[in-house]
C-alpha positions in Angstrom: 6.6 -4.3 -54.7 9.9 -1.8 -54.2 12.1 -2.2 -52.0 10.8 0.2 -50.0 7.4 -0.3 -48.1 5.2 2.8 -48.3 3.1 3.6 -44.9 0.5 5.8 -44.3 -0.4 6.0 -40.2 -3.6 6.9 -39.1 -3.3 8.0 -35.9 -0.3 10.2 -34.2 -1.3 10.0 -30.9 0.9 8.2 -28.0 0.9 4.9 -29.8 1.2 6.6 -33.6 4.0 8.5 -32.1 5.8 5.1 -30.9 5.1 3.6 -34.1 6.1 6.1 -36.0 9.9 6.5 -34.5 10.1 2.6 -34.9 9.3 3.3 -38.5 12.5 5.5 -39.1 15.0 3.4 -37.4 14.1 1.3 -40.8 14.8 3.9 -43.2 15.9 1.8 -46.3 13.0 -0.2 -45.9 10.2 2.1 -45.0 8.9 5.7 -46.6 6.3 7.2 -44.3 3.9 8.7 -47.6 1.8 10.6 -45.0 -0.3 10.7 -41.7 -3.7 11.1 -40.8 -5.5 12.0 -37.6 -8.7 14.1 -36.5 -6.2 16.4 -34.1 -5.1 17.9 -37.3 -2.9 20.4 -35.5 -0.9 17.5 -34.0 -1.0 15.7 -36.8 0.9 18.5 -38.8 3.3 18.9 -35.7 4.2 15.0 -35.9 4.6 15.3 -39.7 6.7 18.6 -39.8 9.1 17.1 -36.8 9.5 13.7 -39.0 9.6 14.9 -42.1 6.3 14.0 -43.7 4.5 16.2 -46.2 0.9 14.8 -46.8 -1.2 15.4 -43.7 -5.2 14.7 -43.3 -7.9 14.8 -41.0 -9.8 12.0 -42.3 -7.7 9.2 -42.8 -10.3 8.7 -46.0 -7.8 10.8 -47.5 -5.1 9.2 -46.9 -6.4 6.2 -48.2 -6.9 7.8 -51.6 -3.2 7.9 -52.0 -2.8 5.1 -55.0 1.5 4.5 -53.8 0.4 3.5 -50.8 1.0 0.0 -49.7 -0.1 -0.6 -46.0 -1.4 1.4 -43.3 -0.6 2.1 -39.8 -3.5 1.7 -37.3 -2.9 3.6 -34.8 -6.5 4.6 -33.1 -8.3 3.9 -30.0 -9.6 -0.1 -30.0 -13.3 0.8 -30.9 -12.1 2.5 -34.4 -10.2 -0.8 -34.9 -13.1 -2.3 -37.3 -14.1 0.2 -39.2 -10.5 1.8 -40.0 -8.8 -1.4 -40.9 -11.6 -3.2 -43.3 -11.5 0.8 -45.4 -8.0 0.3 -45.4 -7.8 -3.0 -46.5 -11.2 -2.4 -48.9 -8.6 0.1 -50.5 -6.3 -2.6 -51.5 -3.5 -1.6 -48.5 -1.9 -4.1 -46.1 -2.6 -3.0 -42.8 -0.7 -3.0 -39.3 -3.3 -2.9 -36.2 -2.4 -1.9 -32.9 -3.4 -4.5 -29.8 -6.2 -5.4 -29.2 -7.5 -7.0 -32.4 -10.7 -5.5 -31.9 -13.3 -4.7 -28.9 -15.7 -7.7 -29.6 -15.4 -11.3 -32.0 -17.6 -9.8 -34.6 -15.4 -7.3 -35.0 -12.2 -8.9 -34.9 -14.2 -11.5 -37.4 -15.0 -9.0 -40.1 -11.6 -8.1 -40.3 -10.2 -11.0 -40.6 -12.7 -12.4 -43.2 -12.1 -8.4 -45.3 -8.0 -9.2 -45.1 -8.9 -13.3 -46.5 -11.1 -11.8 -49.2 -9.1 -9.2 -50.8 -5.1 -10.7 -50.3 -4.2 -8.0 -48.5 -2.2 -8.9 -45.1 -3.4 -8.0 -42.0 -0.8 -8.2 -38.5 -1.7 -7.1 -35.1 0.6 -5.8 -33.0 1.8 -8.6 -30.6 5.2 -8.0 -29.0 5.6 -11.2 -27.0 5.6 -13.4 -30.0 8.7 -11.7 -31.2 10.8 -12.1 -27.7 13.9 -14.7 -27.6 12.1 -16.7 -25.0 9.0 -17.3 -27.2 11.2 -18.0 -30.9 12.7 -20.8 -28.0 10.0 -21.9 -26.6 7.9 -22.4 -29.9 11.3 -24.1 -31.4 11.6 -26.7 -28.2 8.1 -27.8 -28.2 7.9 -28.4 -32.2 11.1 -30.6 -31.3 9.3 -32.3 -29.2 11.0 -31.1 -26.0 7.7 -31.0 -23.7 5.8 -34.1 -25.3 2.3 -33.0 -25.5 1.3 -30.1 -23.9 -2.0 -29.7 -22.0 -1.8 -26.6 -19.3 -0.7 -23.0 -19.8 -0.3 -20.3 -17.2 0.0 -16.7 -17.7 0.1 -14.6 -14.4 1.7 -11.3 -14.5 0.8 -8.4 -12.0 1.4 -4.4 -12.2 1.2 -2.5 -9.3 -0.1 0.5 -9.6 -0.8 1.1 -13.0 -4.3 1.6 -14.2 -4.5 3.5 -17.7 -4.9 7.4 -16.7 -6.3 7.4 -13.0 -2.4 6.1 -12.0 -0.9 9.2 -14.3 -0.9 8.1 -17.7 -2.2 8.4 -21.1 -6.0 8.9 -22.3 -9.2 8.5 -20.6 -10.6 6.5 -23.2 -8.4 3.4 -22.2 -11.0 3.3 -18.9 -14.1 3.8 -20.5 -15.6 0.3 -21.8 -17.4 1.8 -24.5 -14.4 2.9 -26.5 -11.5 0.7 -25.0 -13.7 -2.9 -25.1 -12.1 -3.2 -21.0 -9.7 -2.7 -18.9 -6.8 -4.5 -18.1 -7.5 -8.3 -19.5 -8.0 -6.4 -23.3 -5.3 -3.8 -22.7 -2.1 -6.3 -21.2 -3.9 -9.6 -20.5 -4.1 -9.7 -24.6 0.2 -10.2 -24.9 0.2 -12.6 -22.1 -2.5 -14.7 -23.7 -0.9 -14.4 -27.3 1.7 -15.8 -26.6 0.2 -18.9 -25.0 -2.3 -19.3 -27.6 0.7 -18.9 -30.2 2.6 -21.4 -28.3 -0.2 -23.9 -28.0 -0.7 -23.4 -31.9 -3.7 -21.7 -31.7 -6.5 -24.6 -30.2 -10.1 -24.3 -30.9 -12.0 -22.6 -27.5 -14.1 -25.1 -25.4 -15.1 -23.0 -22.2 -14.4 -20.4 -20.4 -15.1 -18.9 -17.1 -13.9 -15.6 -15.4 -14.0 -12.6 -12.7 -13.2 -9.2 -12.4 -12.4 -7.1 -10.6 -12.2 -2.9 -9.5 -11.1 -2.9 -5.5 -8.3 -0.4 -5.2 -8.9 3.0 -4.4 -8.2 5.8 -6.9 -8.2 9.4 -6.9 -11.9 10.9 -6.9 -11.0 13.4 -9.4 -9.2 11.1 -12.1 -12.1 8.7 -11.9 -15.0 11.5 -12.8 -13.4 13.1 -15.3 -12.5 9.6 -17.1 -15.6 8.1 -16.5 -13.7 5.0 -15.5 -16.1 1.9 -15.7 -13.6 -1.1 -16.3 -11.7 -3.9 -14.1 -8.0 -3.4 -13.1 -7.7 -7.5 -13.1 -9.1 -10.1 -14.6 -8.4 -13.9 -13.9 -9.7 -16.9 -16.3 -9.7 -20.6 -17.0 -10.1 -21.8 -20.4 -10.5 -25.6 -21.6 -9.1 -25.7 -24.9 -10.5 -28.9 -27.1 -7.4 -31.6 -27.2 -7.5 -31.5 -23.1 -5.2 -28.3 -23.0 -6.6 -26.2 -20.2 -4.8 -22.1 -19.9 -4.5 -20.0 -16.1 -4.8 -16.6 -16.8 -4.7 -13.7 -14.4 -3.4 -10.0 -15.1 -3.4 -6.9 -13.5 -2.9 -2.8 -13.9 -3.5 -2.7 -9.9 -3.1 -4.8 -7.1 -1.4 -5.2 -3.4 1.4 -8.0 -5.0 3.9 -7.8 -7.0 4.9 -9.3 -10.2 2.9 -13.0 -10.4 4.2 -16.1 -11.4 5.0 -15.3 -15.0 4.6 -17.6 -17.9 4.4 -21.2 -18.1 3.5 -24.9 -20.1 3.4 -27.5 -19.1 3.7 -31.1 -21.0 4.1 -34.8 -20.6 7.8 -34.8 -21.4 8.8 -31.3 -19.8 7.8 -28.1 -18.1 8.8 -25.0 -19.7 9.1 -21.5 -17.7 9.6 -18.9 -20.2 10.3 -15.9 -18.2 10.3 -16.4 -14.3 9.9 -13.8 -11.6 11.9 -15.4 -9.4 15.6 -13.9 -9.0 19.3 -14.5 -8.1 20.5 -11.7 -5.7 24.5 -11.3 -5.4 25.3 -10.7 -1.7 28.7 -9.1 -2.2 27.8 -7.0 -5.4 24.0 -6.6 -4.6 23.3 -7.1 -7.9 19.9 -8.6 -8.9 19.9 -10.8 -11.9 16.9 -12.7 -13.8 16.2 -16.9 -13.8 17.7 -18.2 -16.9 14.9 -19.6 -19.1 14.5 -23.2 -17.9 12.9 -26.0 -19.2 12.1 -28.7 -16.6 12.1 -32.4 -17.5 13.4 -36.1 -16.3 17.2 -37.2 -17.9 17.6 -40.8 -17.4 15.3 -40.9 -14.9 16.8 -38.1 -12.8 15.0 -34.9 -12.6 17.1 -32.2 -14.7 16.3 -28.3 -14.9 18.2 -27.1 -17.9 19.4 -23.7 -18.0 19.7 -22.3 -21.9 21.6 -19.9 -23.3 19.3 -18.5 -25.3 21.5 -15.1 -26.6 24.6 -17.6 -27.6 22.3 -20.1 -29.3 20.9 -16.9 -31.3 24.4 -15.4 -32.4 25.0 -18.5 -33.3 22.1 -19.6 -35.4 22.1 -16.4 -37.1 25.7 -16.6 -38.6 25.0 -19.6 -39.8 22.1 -17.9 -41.5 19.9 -20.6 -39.8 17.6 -18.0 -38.3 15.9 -15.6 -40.1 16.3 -11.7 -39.7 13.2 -9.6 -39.3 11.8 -11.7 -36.3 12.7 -9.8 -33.7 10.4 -6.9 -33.1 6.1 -6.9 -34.4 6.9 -3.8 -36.4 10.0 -4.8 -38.3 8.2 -8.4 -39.3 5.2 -6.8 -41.1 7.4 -4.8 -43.1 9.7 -7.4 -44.1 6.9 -10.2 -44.5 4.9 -7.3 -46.8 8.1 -7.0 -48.7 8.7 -10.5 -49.0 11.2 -11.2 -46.8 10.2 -13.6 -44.3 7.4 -15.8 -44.0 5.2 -13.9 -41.2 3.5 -15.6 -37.9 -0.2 -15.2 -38.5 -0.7 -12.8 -35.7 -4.7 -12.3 -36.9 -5.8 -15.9 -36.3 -4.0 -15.5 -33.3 -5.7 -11.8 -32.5 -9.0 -13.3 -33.9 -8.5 -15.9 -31.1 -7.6 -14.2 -27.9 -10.3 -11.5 -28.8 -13.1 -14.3 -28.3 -11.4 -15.4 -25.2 -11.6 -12.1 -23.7 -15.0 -11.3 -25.0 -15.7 -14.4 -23.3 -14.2 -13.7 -20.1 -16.1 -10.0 -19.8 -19.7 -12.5 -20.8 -18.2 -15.0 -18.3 -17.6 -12.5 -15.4 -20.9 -10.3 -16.1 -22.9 -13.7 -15.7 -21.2 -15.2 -13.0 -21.3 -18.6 -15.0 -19.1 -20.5 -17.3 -19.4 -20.0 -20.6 -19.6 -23.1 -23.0 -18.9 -23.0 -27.0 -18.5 -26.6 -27.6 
């Protein structure tokens, strides 16, 4: 391997875009060899504005390109799959956007393609990489919470269903090409992170509902053929007696939810809480610190931690490895040996059966048992 890690994207639409501009603020570690995407003309528009010679239209192409070492997945969720095993049936690592995949089967065959060949596969999962997970993850390993045995993950948006509510493409609300609606588009961080945290249990049961109340405008629903929920709720019995709370939202009449937290026979940990501390003289709004909730010699003690001086700390001590911070930056430095990567497939591979589960779940009206 150089010391540079050669990408190929495929894709250059909103999320190749994104992707692509994270790429080149890690210039001496990353060479974008080309791009690849069926909107050719866009395609050649990215790679003149960013300086990248080799365009395609079928990213079959691209993956003829023998310097190549991983590629870039950067395609609506159906295309997943198929894109990803090619890529890695071409000897390439590859980078996968959110969700995993649309179904298990899916997600399953890529997984067992990326075991079989050596090549690594990561899925883009931001809230593994955030300060309050790397502390969360570190305080339970020490033992902090005792054993843990229920999760909650409840976050709420607005008004902000995929397209109908202004933004992006239709094909985020149509089932058949997106897998869902909001459970497989945001609920997928939220429960991530609290399957990463709860290092990754075998599923027991789930049950589910959906839901798609809120009015929307007329026009935005026929011409995106809209046919998914805007929330989702769950519970899920993990074998071990660890049980997880889900509910997420695009759309509903609240605001915000309860956030993220676990729960354990030692402690309580709130990872990022939606509660706040308003200054009446400066009418400044600031966040909760993260707080972990326990008894001190038999008093009951909410510890506040400084998680940013802890960090600064840890990392000129060269305690705390660089490259950790941000989805993107650790697949490039765990592809160029680096820094021993999180195994976001097995956690992808995971949370895309529980949300399969949760669509059967809700569709059925029943819980769903795989014990």
């Amino acid at each position: 391997m150089s010391d540079k890690l050669r990408v190929g994207i495929i894709g250059t639409g909103l999320v190749g875009k994104r992707h692509i501009q994270n790429y080149q603020s890690m210039r001496q570690e990353v060479e974008i060899t080309a791009v690849a995407d069926f909107n050719v003309a866009d395609a050649q528009r990215v790679g003149h504005e960013h300086g990248i010679a080799r365009v395609f239209s079928d990213y079959r192409d691209l993956l003829n390109i023998d310097e190549i070492d991983s590629v870039d997945v950067c395609l609506p969720n159906f295309l997943h799959s198929p894109v990803t095993i090619a890529a890695l049936e071409a000897g390439k690592h590859v980078y996968c956007e959110k969700p995993m995949a649309t179904t298990y089967a899916e997600a399953r065959a890529m997984y067992d393609t990326a075991q079989r060949t050596g090549k690594i596969l990561a899925v883009q999962m931001r809230t593994l990489f955030s300060k309050e997970t790397r502390t969360a993850k570190y305080l339970i390993q020490e033992g902090a919470l005792g054993r843990t045995y229920y999760a909650k993950t409840s976050r709420y948006l607005r008004r902000a269903r995929v397209y109908v509510d202004g933004y992006a493409t239709p094909h985020f609300v149509q089932k058949q090409k997106s897998g869902g609606g909001a459970l497989i588009d945001v609920g997928v961080y939220q429960m991530a992170r609290m399957v990463y945290l709860l290092n990754n249990p075998e599923v027991e049961s789930v049950t589910a509902s959906t839901f798609q109340s809120l009015e929307m405008d007329e026009i935005r629903r026929r011409e995106s053929g809209y046919n998914v929920e805007e929330i989702g709720t769950g519970f899920i019995r993990f074998k071990g007696g660890i049980t997880m709370f889900v509910e997420t939202a695009w759309a509903v009449n609240l605001d915000g939810g309860d956030g993220d937290c676990i729960m354990g026979s030692k402690g309580g940990l709130r990872l990022e809480p939606l509660a706040f501390h308003v200054d009446t003289k400066s009418n400044e709004t600031t966040q909760q610190p993260f707080t972990l909730y326990t008894d001190m010699y038999g008093i009951e003690a909410d510890v506040h931690f400084n998680i940013d001086a802890y960090e600064r700390r840890m990392r000129l001590l060269g305690l705390m490895a660089e490259g950790c911070d941000d989805p993107q930056q650790h697949f490039v430095w765990g592809a160029l040996g680096r820094v021993k990567m999180i195994d976001t497939a097995a956690i992808g591979l995971t949370v895309t059966r529980l949300i399969e589960e949760m669509y059967r779940s809700a569709k059925q009206r029943s819980e769903i048992n795989l014990s």
